[in-house]
N, C-alpha and C positions, 0 to 999 in steps of 0.2 A: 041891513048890510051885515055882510058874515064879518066874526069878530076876525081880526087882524091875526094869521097865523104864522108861528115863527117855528121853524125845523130846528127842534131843543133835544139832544138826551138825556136818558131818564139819566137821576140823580140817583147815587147812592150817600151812604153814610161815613163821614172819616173812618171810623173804625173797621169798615168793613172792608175801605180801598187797603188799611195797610195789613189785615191779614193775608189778604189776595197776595201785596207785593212779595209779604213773607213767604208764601209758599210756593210764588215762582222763583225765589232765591234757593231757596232748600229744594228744588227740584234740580236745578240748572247745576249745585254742587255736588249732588249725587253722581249724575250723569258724568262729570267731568272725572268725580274719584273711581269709576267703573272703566274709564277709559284708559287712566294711566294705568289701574290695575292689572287691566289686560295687556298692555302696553309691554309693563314690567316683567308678566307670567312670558310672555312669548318670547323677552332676550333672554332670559332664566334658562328657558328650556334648548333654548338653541346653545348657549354655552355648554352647557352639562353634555349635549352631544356632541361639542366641539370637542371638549375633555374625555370625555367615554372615546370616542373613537383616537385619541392621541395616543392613551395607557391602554396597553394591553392586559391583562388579566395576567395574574403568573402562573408561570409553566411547572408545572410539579414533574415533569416524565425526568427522567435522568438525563443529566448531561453528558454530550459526547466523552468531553473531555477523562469521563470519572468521577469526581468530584460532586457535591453538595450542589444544590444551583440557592442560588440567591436572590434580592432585591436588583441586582445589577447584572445577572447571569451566573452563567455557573463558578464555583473559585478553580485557580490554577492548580490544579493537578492532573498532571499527565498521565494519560493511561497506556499500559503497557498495551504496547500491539503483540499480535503472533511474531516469530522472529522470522517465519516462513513471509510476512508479508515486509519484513524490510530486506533480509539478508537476499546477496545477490546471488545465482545460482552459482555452485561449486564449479571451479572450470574441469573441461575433462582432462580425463590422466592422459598421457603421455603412451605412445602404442608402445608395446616392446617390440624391437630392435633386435632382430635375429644376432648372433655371436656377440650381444653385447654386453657384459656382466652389470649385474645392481650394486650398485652404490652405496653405502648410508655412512651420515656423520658419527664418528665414533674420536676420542679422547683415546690419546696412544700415550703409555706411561712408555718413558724409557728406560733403554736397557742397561743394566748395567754390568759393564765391563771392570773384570777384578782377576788382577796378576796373582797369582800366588808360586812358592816355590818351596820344593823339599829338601829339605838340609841335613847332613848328618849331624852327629856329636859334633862333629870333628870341623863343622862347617861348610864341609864338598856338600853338593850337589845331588839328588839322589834321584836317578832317572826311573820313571817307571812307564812300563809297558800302553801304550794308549788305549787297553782296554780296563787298563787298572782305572786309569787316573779317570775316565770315563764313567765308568760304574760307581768308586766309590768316594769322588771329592761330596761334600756338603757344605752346605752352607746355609746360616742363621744371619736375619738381619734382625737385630733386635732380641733376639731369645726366640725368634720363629721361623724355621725352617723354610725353605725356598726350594722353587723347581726349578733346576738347571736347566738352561736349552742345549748349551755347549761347553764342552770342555777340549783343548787343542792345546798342543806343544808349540811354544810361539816358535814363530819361524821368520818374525819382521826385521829389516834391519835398525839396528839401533839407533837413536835419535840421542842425544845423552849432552852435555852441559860438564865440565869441567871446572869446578871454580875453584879455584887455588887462591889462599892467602899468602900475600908476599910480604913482607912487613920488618920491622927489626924487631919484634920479640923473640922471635926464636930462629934467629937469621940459620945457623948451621943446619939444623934441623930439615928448615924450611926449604933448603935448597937440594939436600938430600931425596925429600918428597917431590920434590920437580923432577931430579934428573929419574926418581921411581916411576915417575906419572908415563916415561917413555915406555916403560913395561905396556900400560892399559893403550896406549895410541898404537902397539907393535902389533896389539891383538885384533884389531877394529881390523874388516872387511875391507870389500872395496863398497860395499854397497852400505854403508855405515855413515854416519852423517854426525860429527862433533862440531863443537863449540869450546872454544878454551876465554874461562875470565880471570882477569883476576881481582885482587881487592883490597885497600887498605885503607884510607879514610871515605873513598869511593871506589866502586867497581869501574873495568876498560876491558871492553874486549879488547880481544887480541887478535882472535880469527872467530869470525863468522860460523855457521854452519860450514863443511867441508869435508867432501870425501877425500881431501888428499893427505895425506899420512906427513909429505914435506912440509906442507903449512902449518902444520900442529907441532910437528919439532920447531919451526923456524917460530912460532911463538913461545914455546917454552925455551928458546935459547935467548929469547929478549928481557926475560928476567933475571935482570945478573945482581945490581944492588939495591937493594930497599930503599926510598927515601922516607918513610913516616913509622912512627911506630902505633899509631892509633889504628884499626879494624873494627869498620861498620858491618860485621857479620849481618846484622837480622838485615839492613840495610839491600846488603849484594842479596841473598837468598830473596828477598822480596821481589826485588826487581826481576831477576831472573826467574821466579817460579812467574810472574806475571807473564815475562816473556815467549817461555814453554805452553802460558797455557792457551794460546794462541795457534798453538804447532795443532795439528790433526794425530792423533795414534799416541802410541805408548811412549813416554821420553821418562831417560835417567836424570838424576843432577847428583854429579857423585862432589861431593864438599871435601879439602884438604884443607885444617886450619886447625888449629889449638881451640878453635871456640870460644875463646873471651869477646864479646862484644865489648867498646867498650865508649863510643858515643853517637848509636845511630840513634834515627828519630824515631823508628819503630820501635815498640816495647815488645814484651817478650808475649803478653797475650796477642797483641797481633802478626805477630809471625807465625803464634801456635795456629792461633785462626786461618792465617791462609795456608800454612801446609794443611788445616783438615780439607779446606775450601777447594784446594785444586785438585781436578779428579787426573788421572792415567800419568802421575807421578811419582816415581818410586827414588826415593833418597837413599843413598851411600856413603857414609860420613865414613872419614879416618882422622883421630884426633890425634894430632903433632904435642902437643900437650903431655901425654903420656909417661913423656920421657922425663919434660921435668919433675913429676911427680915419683918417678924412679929414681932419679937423684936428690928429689925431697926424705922419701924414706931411707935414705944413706946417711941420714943426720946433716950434710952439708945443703946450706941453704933453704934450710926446714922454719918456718914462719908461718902466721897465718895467711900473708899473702898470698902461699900456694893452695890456698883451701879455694881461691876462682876458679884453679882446675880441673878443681873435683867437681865444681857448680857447672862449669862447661861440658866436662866427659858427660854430664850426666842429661844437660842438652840435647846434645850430637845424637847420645841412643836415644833421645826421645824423636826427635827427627825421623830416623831412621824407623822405626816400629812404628810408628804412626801410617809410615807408607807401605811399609812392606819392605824396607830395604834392609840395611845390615849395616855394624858398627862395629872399626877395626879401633883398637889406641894401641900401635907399636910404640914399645919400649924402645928398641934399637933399631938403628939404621939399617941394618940386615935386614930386618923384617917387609924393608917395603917393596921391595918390587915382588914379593910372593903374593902380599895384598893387594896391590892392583890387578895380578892375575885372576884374585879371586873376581874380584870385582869384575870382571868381564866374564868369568865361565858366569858368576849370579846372574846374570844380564842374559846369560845365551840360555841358561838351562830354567823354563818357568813356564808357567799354564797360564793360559787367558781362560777365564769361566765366564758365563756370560747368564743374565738371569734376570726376566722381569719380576721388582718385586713386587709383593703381595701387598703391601702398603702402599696405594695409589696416589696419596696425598702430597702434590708437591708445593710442600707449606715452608722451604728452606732448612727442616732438618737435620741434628745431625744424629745419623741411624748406625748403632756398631755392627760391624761385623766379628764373623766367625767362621773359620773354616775346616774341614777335621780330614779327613780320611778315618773313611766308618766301614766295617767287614759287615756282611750277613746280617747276623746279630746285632747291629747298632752298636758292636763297640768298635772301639778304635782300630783300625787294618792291624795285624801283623804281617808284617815283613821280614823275608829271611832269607841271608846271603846264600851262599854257594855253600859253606859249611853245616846250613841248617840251623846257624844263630840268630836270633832276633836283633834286628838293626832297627838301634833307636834314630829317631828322626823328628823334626819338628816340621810344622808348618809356617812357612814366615808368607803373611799376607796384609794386606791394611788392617788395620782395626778399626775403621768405618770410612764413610765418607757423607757428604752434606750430599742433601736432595736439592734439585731444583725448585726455585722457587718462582710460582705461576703468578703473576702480577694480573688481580684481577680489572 
């Protein structure tokens, strides 16, 4: 019989199963570290294109702006454009306009208007021919000669202010110069325009501006007895040169008083100040004063108290020459009504000159004047009567006046 047969596999040896195992371990771990490797290589490279295509590379060409360019762009500097490419086109001019003159902005100095008058020795008046007074007035503002436009004999009617002191200092006196003052209101026009003030610790008019010749006596016959003996002289002057300078054209202010001030609130540099300050103002003083100083020099009542008088006369002509006017001090009673005649021939007999000056700047100023009568030769006119004598004569005119002052 066939021996018994069993379906057996071949055997091998311990040793040799477990290098077998070992090497399908080390086979199977290779395999798996080849797979992550690749695994890992493929999200690698898909990142890095993720990032390349995020960051752009940077731009070296110049920035619009001007300026440097940067890690973040270019920096903030602005570049100047053409001006052709922002400025809007010029608009067109304007057609000319048959008969229609051109225009342009110009700075107009103004002009100034300056009284002057020629006086003899003697104090008259001294008329000259309107081709004299044409040709040869001059005039200096500052030390610098000026180009006339106009010279004219005035011919305006008078505008003038009357201010009388009424007071108990010098009551006889003072009443003497009142009833004199009817002289200067006898001479006035019809076309004439007064004012009568008068003054003692305050000014009152009395009349108004007025061409009627009644209302100016009927105000000087209201002054009959003083109540005060105190006179705010710089006081009334101020108010009333304020008053005047209000008026249009030429005005007088002819002053009757002794000239003691003796408690106004003004001081004596501010009154000097606004007589320079008011221009087409010409002052006329007569100082009542005069007399007491005539009976000072008689030995009776001779003190130093009279030496105010002397401090006032010498006011009054300052007053007066500051504007161009003139300064009488009658001694006697006699004397006044010859003085108030003059007072009005001064007023009727004078030149207006008129002249833009050379000194444009109207920075408030104050500019002297000067005015001459010049012959030919630049020296001073002679003049000569009917005899063939030289007649002296003076020029009485302001000695300056302030500029305007342009607030800029």
């Amino acid at each position: 019989m066939y021996p018994e047969k069993h379906l057996k596999s071949k055997s091998f040896s311990p040793v040799v199963r477990f290098c077998g195992g070992m090497a399908l371990v080390v086979f199977t771990a290779l395999l798996l570290s080849c797979w992550a490797a690749a695994q890992s290589s493929d999200q690698g490279n898909s990142s890095s294109a993720q990032s390349q295509s995020t960051q752009k590379p940077p731009d070296n060409t110049p920035a619009e702006a001007g300026g440097p360019g940067g890690d973040v762009g270019p920096m903030a500097v602005p570049k100047k454009k053409d001006s052709s490419e922002d400025e809007a086109p010029a608009p067109p001019k304007p057609k000319k306009v048959d008969n229609m003159p051109d225009y342009s902005l110009t700075v107009d100095v103004p002009v100034v208007t300056l009284d002057a008058r020629v006086v003899q020795k003697n104090g008259l008046p001294l008329a000259l021919p309107p081709d004299v007074a044409k040709d040869h007035f001059k005039v200096w503002e500052d030390g610098v000669p000026q180009k006339i436009q106009s010279v004219s004999a005035s011919e305006a009617p008078i505008t003038a202010v009357l201010l009388v002191e009424f007071a108990e200092t010098n009551y006889n006196f003072m009443y003497d110069a009142l009833n004199a003052s009817y002289a200067f209101a006898s001479a006035l026009k019809p076309e004439d325009w007064v004012a009568v003030v008068e003054f003692d610790m305050r000014e009152h008019i009395l009349v108004d501006f007025t061409q009627d010749k009644q209302a100016i006596f009927g105000a000087l016959n209201r002054l009959t007895i003083p109540g005060l003996s105190e006179t705010n002289l710089w006081d009334a002057m101020f108010d009333t040169l304020d008053r005047l300078d209000r008026i249009p054209g030429h005005k007088e202010l002819v002053v009757v008083s002794a000239g003691i001030d003796t408690m106004s609130h003004m001081t004596w540099d501010k009154i000097l100040k606004k007589v320079k300050a008011t221009p087409n103002v010409t002052i006329y003083t007569i100082s009542t004063g005069k007399a007491m100083l005539t009976v000072a020099d008689t030995g009776f009542n001779a003190s130093p108290y009279m030496m105010k008088y002397v401090v006032a006369d010498s006011q009054m002509k300052q007053f007066a020459s500051l504007t161009g006017g003139h300064w009488w001090g009658p001694r006697f009673q006699g004397e006044l009504p010859e003085i108030f005649r003059e007072v009005a021939a001064s007023i009727r007999n004078q030149y207006t000159i008129t002249y833009k000056p050379s000194n444009t700047k109207q920075d408030g100023s104050y500019r002297k004047l000067k005015v001459e009568l010049v012959g030919p030769d630049d020296k001073p006119l002679v003049i000569k009567d009917e005899k063939n004598h030289d007649i002296k004569y003076q020029i009485v005119a302001r000695e300056g006046y302030t500029a305007k002052h342009e607030v800029e």
